[in-house]
GUFIMI-222866 format. One record per residue (C-alpha): residue number from 1; residue in three letters; x, z, y. Coordinates in steps of 0.5 Angstrom, whole numbers, plus 500, padded with zeros to 3 digits. Layout:
% residues N
+-----+------+-----+-----+-----+
: pos : code :  c1 :  c3 :  c2 :
+-----+------+-----+-----+-----+
: NUM :  ALA :   X :   Z :   Y :
...
+-----+------+-----+-----+-----+
END
This chain:
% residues 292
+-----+------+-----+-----+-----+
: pos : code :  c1 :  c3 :  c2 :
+-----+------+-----+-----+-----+
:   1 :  UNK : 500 : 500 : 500 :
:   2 :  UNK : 506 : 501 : 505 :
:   3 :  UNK : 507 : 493 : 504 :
:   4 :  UNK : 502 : 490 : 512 :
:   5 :  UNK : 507 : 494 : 516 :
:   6 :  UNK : 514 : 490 : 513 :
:   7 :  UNK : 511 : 484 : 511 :
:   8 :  UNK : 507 : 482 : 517 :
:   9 :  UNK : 508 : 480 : 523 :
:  10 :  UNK : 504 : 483 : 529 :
:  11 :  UNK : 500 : 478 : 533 :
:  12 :  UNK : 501 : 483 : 538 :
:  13 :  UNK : 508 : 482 : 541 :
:  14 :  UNK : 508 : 480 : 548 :
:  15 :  UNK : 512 : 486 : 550 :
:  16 :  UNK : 517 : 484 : 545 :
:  17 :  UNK : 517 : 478 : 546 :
:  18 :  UNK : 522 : 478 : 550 :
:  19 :  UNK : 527 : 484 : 548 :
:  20 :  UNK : 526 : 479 : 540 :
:  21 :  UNK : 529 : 472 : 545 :
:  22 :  UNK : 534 : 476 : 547 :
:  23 :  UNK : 536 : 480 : 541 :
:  24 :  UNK : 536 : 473 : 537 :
:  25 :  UNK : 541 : 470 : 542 :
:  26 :  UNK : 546 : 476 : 542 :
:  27 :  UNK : 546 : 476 : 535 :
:  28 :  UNK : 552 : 473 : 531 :
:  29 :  UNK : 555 : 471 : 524 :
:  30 :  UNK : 558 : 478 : 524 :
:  31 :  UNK : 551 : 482 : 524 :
:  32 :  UNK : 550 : 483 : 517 :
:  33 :  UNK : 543 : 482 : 514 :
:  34 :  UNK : 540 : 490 : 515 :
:  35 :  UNK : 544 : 490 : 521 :
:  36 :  UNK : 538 : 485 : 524 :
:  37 :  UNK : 532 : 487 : 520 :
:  38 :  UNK : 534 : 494 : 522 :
:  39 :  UNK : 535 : 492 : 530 :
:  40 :  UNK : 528 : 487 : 529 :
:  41 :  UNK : 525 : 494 : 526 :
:  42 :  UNK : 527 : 497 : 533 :
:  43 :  UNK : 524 : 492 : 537 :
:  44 :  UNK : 518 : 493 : 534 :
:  45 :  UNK : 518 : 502 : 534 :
:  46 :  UNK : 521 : 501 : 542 :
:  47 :  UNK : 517 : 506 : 546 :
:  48 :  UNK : 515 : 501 : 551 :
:  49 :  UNK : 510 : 500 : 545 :
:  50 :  UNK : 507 : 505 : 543 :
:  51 :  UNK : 499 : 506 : 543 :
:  52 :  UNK : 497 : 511 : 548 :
:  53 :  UNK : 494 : 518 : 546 :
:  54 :  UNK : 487 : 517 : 547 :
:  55 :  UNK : 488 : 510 : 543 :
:  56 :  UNK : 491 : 513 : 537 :
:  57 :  UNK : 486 : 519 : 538 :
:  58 :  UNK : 480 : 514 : 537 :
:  59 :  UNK : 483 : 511 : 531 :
:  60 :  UNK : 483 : 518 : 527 :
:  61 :  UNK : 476 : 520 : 528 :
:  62 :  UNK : 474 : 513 : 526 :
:  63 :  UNK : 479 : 515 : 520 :
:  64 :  UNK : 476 : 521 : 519 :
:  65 :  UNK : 470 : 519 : 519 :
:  66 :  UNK : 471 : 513 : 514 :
:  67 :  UNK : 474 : 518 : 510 :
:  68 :  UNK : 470 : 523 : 509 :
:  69 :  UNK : 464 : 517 : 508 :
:  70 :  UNK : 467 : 514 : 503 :
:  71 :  UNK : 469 : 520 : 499 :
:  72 :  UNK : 461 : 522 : 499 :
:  73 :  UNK : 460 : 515 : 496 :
:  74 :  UNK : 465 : 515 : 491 :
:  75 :  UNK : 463 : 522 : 488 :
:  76 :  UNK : 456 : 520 : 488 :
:  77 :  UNK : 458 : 513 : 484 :
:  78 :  UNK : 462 : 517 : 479 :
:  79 :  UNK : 456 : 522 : 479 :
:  80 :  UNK : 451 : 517 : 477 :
:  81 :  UNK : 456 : 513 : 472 :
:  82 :  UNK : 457 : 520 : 469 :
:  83 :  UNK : 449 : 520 : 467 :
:  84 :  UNK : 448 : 511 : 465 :
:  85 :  UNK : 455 : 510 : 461 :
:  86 :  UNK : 454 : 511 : 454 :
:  87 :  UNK : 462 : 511 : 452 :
:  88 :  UNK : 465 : 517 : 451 :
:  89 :  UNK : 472 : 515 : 453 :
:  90 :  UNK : 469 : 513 : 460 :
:  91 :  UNK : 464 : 518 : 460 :
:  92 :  UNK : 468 : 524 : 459 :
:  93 :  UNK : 472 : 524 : 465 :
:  94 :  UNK : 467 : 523 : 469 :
:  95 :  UNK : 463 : 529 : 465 :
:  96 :  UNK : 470 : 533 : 467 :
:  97 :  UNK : 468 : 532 : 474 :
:  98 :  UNK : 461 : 533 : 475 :
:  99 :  UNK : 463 : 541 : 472 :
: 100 :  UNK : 469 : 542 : 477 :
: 101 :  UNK : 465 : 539 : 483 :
: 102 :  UNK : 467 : 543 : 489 :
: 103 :  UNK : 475 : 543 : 486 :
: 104 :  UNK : 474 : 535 : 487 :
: 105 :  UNK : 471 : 537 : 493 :
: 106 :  UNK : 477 : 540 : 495 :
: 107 :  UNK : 482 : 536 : 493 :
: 108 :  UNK : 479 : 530 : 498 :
: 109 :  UNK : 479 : 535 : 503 :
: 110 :  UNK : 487 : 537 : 502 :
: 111 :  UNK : 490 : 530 : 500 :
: 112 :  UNK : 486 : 526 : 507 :
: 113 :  UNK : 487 : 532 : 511 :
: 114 :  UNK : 494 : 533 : 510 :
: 115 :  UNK : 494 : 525 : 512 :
: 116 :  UNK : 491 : 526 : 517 :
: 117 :  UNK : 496 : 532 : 519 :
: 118 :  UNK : 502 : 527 : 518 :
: 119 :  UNK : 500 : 523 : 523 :
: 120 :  UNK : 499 : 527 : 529 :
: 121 :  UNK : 506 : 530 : 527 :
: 122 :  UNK : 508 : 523 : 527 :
: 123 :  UNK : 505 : 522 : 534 :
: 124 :  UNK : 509 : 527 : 536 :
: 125 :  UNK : 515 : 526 : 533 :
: 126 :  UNK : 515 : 519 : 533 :
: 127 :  UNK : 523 : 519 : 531 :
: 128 :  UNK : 521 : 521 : 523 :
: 129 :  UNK : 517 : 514 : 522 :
: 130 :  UNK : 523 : 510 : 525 :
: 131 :  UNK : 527 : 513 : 520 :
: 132 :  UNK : 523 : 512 : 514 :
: 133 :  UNK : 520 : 506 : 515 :
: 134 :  UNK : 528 : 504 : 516 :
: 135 :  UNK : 529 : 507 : 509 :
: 136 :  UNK : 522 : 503 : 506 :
: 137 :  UNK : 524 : 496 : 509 :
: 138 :  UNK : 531 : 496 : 507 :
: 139 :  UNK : 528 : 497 : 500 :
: 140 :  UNK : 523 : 491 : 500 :
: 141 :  UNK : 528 : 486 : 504 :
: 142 :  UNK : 533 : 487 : 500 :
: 143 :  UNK : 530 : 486 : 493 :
: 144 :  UNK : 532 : 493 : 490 :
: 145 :  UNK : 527 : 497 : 486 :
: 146 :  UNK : 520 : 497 : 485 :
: 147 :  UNK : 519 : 495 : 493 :
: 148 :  UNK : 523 : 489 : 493 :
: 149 :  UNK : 518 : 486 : 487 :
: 150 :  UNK : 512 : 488 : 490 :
: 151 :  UNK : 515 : 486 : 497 :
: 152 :  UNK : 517 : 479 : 494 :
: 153 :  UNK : 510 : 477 : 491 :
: 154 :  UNK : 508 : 479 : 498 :
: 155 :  UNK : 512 : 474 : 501 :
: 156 :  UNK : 509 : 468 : 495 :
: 157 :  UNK : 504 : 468 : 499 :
: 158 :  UNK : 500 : 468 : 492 :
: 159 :  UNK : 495 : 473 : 492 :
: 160 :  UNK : 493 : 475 : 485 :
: 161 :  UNK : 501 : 476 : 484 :
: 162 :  UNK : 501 : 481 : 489 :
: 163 :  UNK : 495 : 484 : 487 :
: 164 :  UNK : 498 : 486 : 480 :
: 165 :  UNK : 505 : 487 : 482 :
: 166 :  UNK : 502 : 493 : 486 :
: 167 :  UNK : 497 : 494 : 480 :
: 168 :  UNK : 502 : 495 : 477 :
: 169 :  UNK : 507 : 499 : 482 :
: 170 :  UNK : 501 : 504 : 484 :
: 171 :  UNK : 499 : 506 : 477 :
: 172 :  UNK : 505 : 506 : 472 :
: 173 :  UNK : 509 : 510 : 478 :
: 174 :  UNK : 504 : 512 : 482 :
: 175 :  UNK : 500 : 515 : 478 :
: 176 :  UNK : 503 : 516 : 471 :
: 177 :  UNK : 509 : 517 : 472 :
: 178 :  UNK : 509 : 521 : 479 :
: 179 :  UNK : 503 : 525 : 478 :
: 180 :  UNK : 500 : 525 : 470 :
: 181 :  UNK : 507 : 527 : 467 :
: 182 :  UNK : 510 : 532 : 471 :
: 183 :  UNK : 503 : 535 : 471 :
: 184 :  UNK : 503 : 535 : 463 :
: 185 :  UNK : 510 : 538 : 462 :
: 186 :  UNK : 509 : 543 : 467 :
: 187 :  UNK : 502 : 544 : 468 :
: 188 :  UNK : 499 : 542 : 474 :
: 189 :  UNK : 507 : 540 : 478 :
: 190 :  UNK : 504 : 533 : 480 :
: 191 :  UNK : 498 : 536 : 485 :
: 192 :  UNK : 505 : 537 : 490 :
: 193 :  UNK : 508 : 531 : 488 :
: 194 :  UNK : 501 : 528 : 490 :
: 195 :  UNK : 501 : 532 : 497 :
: 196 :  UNK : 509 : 530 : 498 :
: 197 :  UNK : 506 : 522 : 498 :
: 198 :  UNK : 500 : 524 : 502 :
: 199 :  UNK : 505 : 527 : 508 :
: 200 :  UNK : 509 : 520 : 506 :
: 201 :  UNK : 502 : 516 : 508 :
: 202 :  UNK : 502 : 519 : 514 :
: 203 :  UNK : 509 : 518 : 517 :
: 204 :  UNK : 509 : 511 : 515 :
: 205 :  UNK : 502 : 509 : 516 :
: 206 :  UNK : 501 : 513 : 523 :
: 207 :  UNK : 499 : 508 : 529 :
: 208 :  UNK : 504 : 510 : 533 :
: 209 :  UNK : 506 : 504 : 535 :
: 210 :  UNK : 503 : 496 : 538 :
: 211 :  UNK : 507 : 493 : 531 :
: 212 :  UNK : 503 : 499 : 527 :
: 213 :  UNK : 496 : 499 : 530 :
: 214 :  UNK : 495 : 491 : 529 :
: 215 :  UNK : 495 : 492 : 522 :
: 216 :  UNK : 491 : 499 : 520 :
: 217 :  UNK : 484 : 497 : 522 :
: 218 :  UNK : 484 : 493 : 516 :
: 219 :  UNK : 488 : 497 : 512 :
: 220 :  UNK : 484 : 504 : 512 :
: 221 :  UNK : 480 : 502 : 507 :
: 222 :  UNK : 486 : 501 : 503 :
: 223 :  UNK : 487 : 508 : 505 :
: 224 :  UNK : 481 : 510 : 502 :
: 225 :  UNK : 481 : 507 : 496 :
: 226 :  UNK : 488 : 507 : 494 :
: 227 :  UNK : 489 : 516 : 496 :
: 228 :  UNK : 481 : 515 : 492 :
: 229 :  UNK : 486 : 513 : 485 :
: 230 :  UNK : 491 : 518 : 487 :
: 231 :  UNK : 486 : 524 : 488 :
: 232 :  UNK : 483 : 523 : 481 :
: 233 :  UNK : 489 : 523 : 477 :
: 234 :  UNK : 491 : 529 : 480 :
: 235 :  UNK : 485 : 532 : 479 :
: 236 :  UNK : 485 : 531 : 471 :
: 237 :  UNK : 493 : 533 : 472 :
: 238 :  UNK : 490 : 540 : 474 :
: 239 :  UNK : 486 : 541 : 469 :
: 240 :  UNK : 492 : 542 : 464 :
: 241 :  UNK : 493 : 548 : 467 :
: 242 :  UNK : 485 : 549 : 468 :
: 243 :  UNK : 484 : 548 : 461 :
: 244 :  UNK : 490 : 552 : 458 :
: 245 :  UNK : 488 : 559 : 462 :
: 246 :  UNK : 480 : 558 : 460 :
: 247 :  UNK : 479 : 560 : 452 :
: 248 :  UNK : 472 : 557 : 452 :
: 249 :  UNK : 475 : 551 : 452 :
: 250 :  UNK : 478 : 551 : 446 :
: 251 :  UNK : 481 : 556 : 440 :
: 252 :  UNK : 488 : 555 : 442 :
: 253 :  UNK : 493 : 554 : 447 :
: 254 :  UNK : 495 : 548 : 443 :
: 255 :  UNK : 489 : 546 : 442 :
: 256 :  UNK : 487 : 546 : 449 :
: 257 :  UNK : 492 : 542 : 451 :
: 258 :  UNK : 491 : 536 : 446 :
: 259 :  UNK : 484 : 536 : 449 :
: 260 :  UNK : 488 : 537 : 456 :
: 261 :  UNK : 492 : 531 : 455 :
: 262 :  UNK : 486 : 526 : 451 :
: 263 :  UNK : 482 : 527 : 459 :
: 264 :  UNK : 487 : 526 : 463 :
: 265 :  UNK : 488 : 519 : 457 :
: 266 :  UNK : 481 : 517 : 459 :
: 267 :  UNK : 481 : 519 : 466 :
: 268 :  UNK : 487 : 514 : 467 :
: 269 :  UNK : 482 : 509 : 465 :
: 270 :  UNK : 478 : 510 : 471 :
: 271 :  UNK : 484 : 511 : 476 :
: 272 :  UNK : 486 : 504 : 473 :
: 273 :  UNK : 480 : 501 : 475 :
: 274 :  UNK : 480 : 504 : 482 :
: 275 :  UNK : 487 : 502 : 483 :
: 276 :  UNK : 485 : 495 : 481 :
: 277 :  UNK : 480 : 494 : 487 :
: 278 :  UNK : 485 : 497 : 492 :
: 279 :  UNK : 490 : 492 : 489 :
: 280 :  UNK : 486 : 486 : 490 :
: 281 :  UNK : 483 : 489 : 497 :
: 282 :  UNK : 490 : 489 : 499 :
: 283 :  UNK : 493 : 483 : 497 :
: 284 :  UNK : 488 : 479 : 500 :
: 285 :  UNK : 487 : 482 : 506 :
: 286 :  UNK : 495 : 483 : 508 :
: 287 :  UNK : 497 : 476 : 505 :
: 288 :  UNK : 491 : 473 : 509 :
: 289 :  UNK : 493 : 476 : 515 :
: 290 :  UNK : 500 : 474 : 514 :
: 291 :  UNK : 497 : 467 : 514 :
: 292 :  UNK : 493 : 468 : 520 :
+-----+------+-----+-----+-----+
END
């Protein structure tokens, strides 16, 4: 989901079109490539730029307000789908949610508002953007590590490949392995590591600035459905050590947890799914706008 801001280019660049002009003109064949995109990363972060304070303020209620009604409707998607599936290993996870509702309640609460959080933090300290958006970019420009894949089927301009590269990239790393398995080794590990990247989301994605700005509108609903994924894996993560504390769930520890780790199999399915729709929905509206 990081991919709008380092693949696109903004088509609001009046104020920097100058400081590009000149910029372009001082360079040489003694700059190395990460030189240039770093100094291309801080003409577009320059403090002429940056969205004013009642702007960005905007730009969060709306935020807000996207979030919270799109958590609502999720969670009576879910409650309805739990009632009308017949198959088990799409039920049950759902099944897990009806009986923990004001847990999922609070999880939605505590991963967007720590989003919401970093991004006024980032307003305030817009130098900690800078310095992980270098960091971010230099991964995708440079081809390096799951970033530089996903970065390069953005830059095809190939739709369906770029979708399942970020498929593929949210739900093994994502998910799986950033939130399922650390909450299975060490029951309940991956509702940090979901925080962490929540914050991260935050940072990165703050429309701090003109560059940033032009690009969340449309991508706030990546926001929404992507951090939806995210909640519901941690959500099963946290039922490892829900389950292994509570005896009326099973007869042994071992046993609850073999039961722990079939729902958090199962609730993967339905993170998957949810994954999917972001994928799609983000590869078509970031290559189109690339396009435009």
């Amino acid at each position: 989901m990081l991919f709008s801001h380092f693949v696109l280019q903004s088509p609001q660049r009046r104020v920097m079109e100058a400081k590009a002009a000149q910029s372009k003109a001082a360079s040489d064949d003694s700059v190395s490539p990460p030189e240039r995109r770093t100094q291309a990363l801080d003409e577009r972060l320059d403090p002429e730029t940056r969205v004013p304070g009642g702007s960005l303020q905007l730009y969060v209620g709306g935020l807000v307000l996207l979030l919270v009604g799109g958590s609502a409707l999720f969670i009576r998607l879910y409650r309805y789908l739990s009632l009308h599936i017949t198959a088990d290993s799409l039920r049950s996870p759902l099944q897990a949610v009806q009986r923990h509702a004001k847990l999922f309640v609070l999880l939605h609460v505590a991963y967007f508002g720590i989003m919401i959080l970093s991004i006024e933090t980032t307003a305030v300290v817009p130098r900690l953007q800078h310095t992980l958006l270098t960091r971010v970019r230099h991964e995708i420009h440079g081809g390096r590590g799951p970033l530089g894949v996903a970065g390069s089927a953005y830059e095809s301009g190939n739709i369906p490949l770029a979708a399942g590269a970020t498929l593929v990239l949210n739900f093994v790393i994502g998910s799986v392995l950033s939130i399922t398995v650390p909450s299975l080794v060490v029951p309940g590990a991956g509702t940090l590591l979901a925080a962490i990247r929540a914050a991260m989301w935050g940072v990165l994605l703050a429309p701090t600035y003109a560059a940033i700005s032009s690009a969340m509108l449309p991508h706030s609903f990546t926001l929404l459905i992507e951090g939806e994924a995210y909640i519901l894996a941690t959500f099963f993560g946290l039922m490892v050590p829900i389950y292994l504390c509570r005896p009326e769930e099973g007869p042994t520890v071992g046993a609850r947890y073999v039961d722990a780790l079939l729902l958090n199999l199962k609730g993967s399915l339905w993170v998957l799914v949810v994954l999917a729709v972001s994928a799609v929905y983000e590869a078509t509206e970031v290559i189109i706008m690339k396009g435009s």
